[in-house]
N, C-alpha and C positions, 0 to 999 in steps of 0.2 A: 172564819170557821162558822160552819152553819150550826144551830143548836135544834132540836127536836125536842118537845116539851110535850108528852102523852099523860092525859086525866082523863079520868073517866070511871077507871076501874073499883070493884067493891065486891058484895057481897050481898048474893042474890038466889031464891029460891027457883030451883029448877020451873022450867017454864016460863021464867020474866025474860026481862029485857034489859039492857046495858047499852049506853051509846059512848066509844071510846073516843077523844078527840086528841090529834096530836098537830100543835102549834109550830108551823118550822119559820125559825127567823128569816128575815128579810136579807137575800144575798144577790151578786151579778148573775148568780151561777143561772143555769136551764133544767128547772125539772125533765129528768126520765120517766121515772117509774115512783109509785109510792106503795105501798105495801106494808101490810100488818104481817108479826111473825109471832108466834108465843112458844114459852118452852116451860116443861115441867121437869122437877127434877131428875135427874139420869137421860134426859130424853134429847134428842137434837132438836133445835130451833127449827119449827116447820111454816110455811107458809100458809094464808089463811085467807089473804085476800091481797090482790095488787090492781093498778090503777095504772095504765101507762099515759103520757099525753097525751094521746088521743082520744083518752077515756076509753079504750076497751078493759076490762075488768077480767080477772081471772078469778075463781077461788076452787079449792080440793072439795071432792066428791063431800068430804066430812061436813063441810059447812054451806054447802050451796044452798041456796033457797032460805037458810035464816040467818046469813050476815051477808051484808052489802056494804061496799065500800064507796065512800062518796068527796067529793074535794069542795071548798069552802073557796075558792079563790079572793072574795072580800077580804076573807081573815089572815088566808094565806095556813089553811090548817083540812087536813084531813080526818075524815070521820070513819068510824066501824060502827055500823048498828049491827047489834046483836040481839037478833029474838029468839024466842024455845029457845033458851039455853038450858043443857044437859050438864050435869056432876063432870063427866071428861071432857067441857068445855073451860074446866079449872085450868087455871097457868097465867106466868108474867106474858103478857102483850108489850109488844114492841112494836114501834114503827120505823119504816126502814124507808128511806128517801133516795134516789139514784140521780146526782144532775151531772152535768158537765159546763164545761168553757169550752171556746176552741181546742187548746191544746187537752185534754185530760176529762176523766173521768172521776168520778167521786161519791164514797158509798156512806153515809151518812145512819145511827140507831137513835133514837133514844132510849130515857134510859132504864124505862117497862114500869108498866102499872099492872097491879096484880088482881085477876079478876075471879072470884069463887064463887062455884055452883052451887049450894047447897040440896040435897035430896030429899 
């Protein structure tokens, strides 16, 4: 069982900066994809930034340009830097990991660090 261990998160005035890290233990398995999700409350989990193995990046129009998503491979831990953070940048952050083996696939959370914008 793979574990995801995300720190980072706090409490930060609009316009700082926050860097999230999430630690995924050491497995056989093959990284896919790695990817941050946050959700507020009533709201579905949305995507914010992904990483495939190739390193192509993706992120929503909402956050382009101030969070970049980055892979640590020494530590084995992916990172969010988040700058100009905005008040509806408020939400638990999650980090979501996609690997496989031969046979199967496998979709991997931890278990969110909560990050606030203040105004």
């Amino acid at each position: 069982q793979v574990q995801l261990v995300e720190s980072g998160g706090g409490l930060v005035q609009a316009g700082g900066s926050l860097r999230l890290s999430c630690s995924i233990s050491r497995s056989s398995l093959t990284i896919n994809t790695m990817a941050w999700h946050r959700q507020t409350p009533g709201k579905q989990r949305e995507l914010v930034a992904q990483m495939t193995a190739d390193g192509t990046t993706t992120y929503p129009d909402s956050v382009r340009g101030r969070f970049s998503i980055s892979r640590d491979n020494a530590k084995n831990t992916v990172l969010l830097q988040m700058n100009s953070l905005r008040p509806e940048d408020t939400a638990v952050y999650y980090c979501r990991v996609m690997m496989h083996d031969r046979d199967s696939q496998y979709g991997f959370w931890g278990q969110g660090t909560q990050v606030t914008v203040s105004s």
